[in-house]
C-alpha positions in Angstrom: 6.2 13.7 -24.9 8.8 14.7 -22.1 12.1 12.7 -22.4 14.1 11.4 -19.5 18.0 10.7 -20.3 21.2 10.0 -18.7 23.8 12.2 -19.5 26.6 10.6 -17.6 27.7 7.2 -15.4 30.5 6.4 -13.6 30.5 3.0 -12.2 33.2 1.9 -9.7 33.5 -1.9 -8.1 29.6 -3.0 -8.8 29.3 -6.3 -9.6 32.6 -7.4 -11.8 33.0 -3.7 -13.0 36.3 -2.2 -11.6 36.3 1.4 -13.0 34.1 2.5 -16.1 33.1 5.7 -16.8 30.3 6.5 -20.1 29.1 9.9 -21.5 26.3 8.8 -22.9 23.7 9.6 -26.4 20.7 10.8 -25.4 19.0 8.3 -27.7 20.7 4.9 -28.4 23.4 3.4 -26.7 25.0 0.3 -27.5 27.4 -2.0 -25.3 28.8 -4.9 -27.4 31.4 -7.3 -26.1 31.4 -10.8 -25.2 29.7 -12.7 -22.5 30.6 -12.3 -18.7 32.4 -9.1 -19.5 29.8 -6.7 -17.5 27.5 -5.5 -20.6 24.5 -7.0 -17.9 26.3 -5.1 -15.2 26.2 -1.9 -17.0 22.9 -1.8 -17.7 21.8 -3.4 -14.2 23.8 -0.1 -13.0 21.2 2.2 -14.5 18.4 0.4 -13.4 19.4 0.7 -9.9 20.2 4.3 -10.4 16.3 4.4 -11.5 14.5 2.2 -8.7 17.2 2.1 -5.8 18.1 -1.7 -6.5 18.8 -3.9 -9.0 16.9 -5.6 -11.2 18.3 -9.5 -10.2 17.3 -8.9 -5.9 20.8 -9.5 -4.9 22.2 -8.6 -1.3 24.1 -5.9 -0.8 27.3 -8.1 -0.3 26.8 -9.1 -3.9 26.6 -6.1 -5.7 30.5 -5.4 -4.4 33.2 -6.7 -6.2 34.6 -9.7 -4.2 38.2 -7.8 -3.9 37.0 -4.8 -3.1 35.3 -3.2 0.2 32.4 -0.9 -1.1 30.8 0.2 -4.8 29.9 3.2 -6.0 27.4 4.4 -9.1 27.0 7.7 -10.2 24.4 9.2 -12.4 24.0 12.3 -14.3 20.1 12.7 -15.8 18.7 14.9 -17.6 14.6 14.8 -16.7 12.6 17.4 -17.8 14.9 19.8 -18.6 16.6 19.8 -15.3 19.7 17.9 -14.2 19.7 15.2 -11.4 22.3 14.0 -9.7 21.8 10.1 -8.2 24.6 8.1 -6.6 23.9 5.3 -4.8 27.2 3.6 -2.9 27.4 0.4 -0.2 30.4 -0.2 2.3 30.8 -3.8 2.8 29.3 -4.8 6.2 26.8 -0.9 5.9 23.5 -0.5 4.4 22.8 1.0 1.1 23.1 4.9 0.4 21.0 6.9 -2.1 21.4 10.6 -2.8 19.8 12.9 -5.1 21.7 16.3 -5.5 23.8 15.7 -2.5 20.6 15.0 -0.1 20.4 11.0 1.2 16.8 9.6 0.8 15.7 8.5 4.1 12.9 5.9 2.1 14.2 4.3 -1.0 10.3 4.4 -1.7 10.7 8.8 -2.2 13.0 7.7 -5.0 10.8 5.2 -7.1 8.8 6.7 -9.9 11.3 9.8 -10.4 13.4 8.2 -13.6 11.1 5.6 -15.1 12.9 2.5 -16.4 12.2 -0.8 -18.2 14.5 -3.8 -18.7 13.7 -6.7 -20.7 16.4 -9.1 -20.5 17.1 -12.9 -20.6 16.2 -13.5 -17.2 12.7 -12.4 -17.6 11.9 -16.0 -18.2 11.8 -16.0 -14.4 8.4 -14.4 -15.3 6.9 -17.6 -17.2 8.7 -20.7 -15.0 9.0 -19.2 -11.7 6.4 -19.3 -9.1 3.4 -16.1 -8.7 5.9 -14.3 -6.8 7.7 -13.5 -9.7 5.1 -12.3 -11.4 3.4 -10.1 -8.6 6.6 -8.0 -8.5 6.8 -7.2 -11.8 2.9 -5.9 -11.8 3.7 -4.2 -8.4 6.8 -2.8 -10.1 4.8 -1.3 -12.9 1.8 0.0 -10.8 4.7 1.4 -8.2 6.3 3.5 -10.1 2.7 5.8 -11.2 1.1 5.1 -8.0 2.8 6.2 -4.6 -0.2 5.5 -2.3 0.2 1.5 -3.9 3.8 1.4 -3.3 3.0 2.4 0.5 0.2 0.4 1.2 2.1 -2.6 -0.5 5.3 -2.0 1.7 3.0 -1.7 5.3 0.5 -5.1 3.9 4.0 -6.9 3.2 5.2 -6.0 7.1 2.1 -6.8 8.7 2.1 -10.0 7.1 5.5 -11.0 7.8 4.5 -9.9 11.3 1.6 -12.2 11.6 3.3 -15.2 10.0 5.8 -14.6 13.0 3.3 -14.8 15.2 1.8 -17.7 13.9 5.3 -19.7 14.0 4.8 -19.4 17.7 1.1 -20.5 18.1 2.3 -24.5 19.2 5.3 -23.1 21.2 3.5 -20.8 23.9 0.6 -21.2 26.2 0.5 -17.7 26.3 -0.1 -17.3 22.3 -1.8 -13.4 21.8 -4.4 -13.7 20.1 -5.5 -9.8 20.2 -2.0 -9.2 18.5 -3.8 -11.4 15.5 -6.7 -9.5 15.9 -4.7 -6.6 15.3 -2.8 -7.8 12.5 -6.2 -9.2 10.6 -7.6 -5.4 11.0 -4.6 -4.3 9.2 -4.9 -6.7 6.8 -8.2 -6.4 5.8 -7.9 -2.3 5.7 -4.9 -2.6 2.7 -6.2 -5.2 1.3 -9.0 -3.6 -0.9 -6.6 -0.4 -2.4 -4.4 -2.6 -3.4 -6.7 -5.2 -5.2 -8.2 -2.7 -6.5 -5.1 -1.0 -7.9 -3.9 -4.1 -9.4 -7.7 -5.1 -11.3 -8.0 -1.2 -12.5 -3.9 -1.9 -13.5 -4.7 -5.1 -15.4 -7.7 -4.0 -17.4 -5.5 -1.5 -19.3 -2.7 -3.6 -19.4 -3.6 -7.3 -20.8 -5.1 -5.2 -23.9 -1.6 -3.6 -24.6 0.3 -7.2 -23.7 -2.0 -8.5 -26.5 -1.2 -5.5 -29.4 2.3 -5.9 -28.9 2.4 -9.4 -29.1 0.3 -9.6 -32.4 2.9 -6.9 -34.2 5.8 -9.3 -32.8 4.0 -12.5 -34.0 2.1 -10.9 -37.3 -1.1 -12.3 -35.7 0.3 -16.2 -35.9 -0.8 -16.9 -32.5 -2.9 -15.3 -29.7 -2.7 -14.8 -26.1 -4.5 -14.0 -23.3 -3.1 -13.0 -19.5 -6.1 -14.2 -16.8 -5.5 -12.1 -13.4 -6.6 -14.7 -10.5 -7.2 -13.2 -6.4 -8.8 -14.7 -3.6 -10.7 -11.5 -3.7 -12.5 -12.6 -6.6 -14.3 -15.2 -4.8 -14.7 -13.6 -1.5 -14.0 -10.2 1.4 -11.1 -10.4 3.0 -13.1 -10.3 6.4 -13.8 -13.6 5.7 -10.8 -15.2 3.7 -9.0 -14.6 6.9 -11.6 -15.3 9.6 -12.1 -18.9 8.0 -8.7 -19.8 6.9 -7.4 -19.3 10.7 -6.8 -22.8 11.7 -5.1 -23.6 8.1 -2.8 -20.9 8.9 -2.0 -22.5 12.2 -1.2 -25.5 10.6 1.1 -24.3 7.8 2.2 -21.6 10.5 2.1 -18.9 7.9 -1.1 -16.5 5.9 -2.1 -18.7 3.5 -5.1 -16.5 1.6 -5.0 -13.0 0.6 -3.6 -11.0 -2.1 -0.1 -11.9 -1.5 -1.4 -14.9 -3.2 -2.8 -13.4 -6.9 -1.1 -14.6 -9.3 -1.1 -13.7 -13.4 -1.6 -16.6 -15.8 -0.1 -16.6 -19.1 -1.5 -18.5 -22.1 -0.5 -19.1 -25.9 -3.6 -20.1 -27.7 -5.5 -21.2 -24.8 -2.8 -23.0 -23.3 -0.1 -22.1 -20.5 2.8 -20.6 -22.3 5.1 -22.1 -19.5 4.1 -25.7 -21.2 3.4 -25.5 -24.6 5.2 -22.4 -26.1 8.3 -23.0 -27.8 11.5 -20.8 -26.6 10.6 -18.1 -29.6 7.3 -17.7 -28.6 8.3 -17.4 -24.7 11.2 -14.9 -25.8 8.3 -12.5 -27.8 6.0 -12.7 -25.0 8.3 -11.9 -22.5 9.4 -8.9 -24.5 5.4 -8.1 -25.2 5.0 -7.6 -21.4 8.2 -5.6 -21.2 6.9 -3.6 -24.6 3.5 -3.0 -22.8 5.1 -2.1 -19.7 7.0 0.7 -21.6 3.7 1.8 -23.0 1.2 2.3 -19.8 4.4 3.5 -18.2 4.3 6.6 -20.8 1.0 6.9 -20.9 0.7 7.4 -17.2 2.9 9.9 -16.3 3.7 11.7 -20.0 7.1 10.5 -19.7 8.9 8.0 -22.1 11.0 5.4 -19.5 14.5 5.2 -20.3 14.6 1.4 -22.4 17.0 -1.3 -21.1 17.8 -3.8 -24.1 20.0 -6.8 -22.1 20.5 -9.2 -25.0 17.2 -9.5 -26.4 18.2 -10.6 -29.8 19.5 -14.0 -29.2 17.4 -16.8 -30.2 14.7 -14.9 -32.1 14.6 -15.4 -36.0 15.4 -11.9 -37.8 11.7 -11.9 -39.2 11.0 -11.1 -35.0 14.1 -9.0 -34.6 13.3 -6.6 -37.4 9.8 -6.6 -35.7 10.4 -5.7 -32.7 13.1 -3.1 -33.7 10.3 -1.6 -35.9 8.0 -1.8 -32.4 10.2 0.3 -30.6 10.8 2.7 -33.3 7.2 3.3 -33.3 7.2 3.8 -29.6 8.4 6.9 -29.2 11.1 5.7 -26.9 13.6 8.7 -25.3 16.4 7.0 -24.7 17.5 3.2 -25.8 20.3 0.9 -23.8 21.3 -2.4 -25.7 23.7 -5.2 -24.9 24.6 -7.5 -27.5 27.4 -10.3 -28.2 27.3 -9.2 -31.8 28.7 -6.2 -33.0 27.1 -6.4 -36.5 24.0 -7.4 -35.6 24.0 -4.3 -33.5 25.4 -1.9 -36.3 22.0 -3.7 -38.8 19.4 -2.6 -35.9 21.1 1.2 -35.5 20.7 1.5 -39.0 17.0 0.5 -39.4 16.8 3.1 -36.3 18.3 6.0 -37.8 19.0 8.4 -34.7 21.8 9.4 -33.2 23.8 6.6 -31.5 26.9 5.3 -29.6 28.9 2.0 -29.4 30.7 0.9 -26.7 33.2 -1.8 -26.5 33.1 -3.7 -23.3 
């Protein structure tokens, strides 16, 4: 199993971090310090090193410190055997810059899939209470990052919908409304439509069997789950979702069927999880999907992902932490970030690990 690593970072104004600069284990590394003091930051920092973006969706104005005018993050990996260079910098008021090696990407989407990554943090419960959105972009994340020809038919279906739902804005405000245009834009839709349903039922058949392992070893087999994977597509072509759904859209002035509508339903012993799962039980599934994530991640492209731990630890009993410390141990992870308020909590998990490690204070 290749290993991907970062050597190096050197963070300047992102987010609440001034100037920090890490040479880093290639293994485990640890950043312990109390909260709103950046440990999120730091790790936020790698993942948008990995993906072009970070994890939370914020504008570009946000990811600069308030006093300061641009940001700057600066990554040394080490992936496959070779060193990479990625820096990614914003000037206030400018768009968002991303080399590799010196070169600027001219589509952030050349850069996705080159450093694997995986964050499981405390806002993952965005996952369970949030709206489908939420949950189609982090099984769009996942299938991105293995499958190019997904990530660019999921980046022209999102434009021409936007495009159409534009359009349809207009329909009650012009005489002239263009219907051909629609026509058009329904062609388009119907064309990317079947890839990328596809993708995602091919995607979900090996995936809700690995959800489910690594939530029994979490849970010792106390309770079961099941993840249901619900599309229009299901039920009926595309042709003619849109062709009969016309005058709703009208109405609601937006596309109101389609895949931009699937949604993934989760479910604690036949239940929803959002309902009647206690916090615990929400925290281990969350980390389950993260867990699995890591898994079909590796097993697709031979490479471990580099492992984002944001605070995982709080509010689980230490039956479930020394579980799921002994899940990524098994793993065969290649290299390990964790955040944590508690510095001896931290030092009892890197000892159950036993590899070479590093602690930061932040």
């Amino acid at each position: 199993m290749i290993s991907n690593y970062l050597k190096k970072i050197s963070i300047i104004n992102y987010k609440n971090i001034v100037d920090k600069e890490y040479n880093l284990d290639p293994k485990i590394n640890c950043f312990v310090g109390n909260n709103g003091v950046g440990k999120t930051n730091i790790l936020d920092s790698i993942y948008h090193l990995a993906l072009g973006k970070s994890y939370f969706n914020l504008r570009n104005d946000q990811l600069i410190n308030k006093n300061e005018d641009f940001m700057v993050i600066d990554g040394l990996f080490d992936l496959n055997g070779k060193k990479e260079n990625i820096i990614c910098s914003i000037k206030r008021g400018d768009k968002k810059n991303l080399k590799r090696n010196g070169k600027t990407y001219k589509k952030f989407s050349n850069h996705i899939g080159l450093i694997p990554v995986v964050l499981i943090s405390p806002y993952d419960n965005d996952l369970i209470n949030e709206g489908s959105s939420e949950r189609r972009k982090f099984i769009d994340s996942i299938i991105s990052q293995n499958n190019k020809e997904y990530l660019i038919n999921l980046i022209a279906y999102s434009r021409v919908i936007q495009n159409r739902n534009s359009l349809l804005k207009q329909y009650n405000k012009s005489v002239d409304f263009d219907l051909d245009t629609i026509k058009i834009y329904d062609d388009q839709i119907i064309k990317l439509s079947e890839p990328i349903f596809m993708a995602r039922k091919n995607f979900f058949n090996d995936f809700k069997d690995l959800v489910i392992e690594k939530y029994d070893q979490i849970s010792e087999n106390q309770e079961k789950i099941s993840i249901e994977y619900k599309s229009d597509l299901f039920d009926s072509e595309i042709k003619n979702l849109i062709e009969n759904s016309f005058q709703k859209d009208v109405i609601l002035q937006y596309t109101s069927s389609g895949i931009h509508k699937d949604d993934f339903i989760f479910n604690l012993d036949g239940s929803r999880i959002k309902k009647f799962g206690s916090q615990g039980q929400q925290k281990s599934f969350l980390i389950a999907l993260k867990l699995a994530q890591f898994e079909y991640l590796k097993n697709k492209t031979g490479n471990s992902p580099i492992l984002l731990l944001d605070d995982i630890f709080d509010k689980l009993d230490l039956i479930r932490v020394k579980r799921i410390v002994e899940i990524v141990n098994s793993t065969n992870f290649g290299q390990l970030f964790l955040s944590d308020t508690d510095r001896e909590r931290i030092e009892k998990v890197l000892s159950s690990l036993n590899l070479s490690s590093k602690i930061f204070d932040v």
